[in-house]
N, C-alpha and C positions, 0 to 999 in steps of 0.2 A: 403532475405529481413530481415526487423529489426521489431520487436512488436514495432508498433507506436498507438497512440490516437490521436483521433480529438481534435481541439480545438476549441471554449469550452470542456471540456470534457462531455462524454454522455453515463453513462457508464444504465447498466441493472445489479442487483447483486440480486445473491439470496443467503441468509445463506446455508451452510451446515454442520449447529453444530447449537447447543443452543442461543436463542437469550437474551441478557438483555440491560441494560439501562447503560452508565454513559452521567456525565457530559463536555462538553467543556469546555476547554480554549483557543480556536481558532476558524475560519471558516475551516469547513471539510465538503468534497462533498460524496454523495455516493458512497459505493467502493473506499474513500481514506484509506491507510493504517494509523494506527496512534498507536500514543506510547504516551507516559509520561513522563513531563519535566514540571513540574511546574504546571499540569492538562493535560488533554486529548487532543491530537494539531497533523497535519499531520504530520506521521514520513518524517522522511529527512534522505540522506547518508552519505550528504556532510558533510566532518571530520572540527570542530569547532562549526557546529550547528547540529551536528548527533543525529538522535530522534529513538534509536531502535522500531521495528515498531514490536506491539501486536497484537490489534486487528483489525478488520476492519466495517469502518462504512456503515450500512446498509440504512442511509439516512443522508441527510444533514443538515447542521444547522451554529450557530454562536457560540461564545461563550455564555456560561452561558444557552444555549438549554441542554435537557435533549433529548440523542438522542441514538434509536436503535443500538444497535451493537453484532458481531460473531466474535468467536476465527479462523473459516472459512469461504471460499465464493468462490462461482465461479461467474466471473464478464465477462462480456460482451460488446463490443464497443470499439474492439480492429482492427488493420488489419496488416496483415504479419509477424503475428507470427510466428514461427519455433515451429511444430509441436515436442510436447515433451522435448522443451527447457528450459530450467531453467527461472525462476523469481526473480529477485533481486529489494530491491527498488531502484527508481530512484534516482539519483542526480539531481539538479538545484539550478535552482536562487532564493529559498528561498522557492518555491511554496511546494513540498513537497506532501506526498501520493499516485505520483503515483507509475509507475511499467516500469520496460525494461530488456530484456534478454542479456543485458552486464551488467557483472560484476563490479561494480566498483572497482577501480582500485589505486585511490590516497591512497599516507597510511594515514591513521583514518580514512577513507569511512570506509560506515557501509557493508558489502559484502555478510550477510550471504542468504542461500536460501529461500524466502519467499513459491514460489510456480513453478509451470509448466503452459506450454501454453497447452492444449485442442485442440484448431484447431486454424487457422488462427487468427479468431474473437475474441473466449475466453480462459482465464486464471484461473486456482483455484489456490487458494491465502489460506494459515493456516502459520502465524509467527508463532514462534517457542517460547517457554514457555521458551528456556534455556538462557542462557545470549549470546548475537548476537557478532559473528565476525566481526572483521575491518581489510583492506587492510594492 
């Protein structure tokens, strides 16, 4: 099986690292990864809009919200994950934040290891402070 999410997504995230504040420049859901490109906005993989992904949001908001966030998370509302599998961010159609255990694969996708799948369900998630690998 393949780490899928419901949609809408529905996720549960708990920090496991220090928590603080910034700002948006986008809508971001709890448990989306996000990075910086212009302000605070869901990371993405996909090579021409690729948003290396830092931290992760502890709750949701729009832009211009001031909203929780951790350098780590274990997140929840996951199903068929591959126990001990790697995490990468997703690619898509513009949505961005979330997470799948294939690799992306186009060259300039963003490819580097976000996190591990935990069990089926959940995933711990810590981007990496160094500058993020592309396909």
């Amino acid at each position: 099986m393949a780490l899928t999410e419901a949609s809408p997504r529905d996720r549960i995230v708990t920090a496991a690292g220090p928590k603080f504040k910034v700002t948006l420049s986008g809508t971001v859901l709890a448990g989306d990864a996000i990075g910086y490109a212009t302000g605070w906005k869901r990371a993405l993989a996909t090579v021409g809009t690729a948003i290396q992904p830092k931290l992760i949001a502890l709750e949701s908001g729009v832009s211009g919200d001031v909203i929780e966030v951790s350098r780590e998370a274990v997140i929840a509302g996951f199903s068929g994950g591959t126990v001990g599998g790697l995490v990468y961010l997703e690619e898509g159609a513009g949505v961005g934040g979330g997470y799948t255990e294939t690799a992306p694969a186009t060259t300039g996708d963003v490819n580097t290891i976000i996190g591990y799948i935990l069990s089926a369900t959940e995933i711990y998630v810590a981007p990496s402070v160094r500058a993020g690998s592309v396909a």
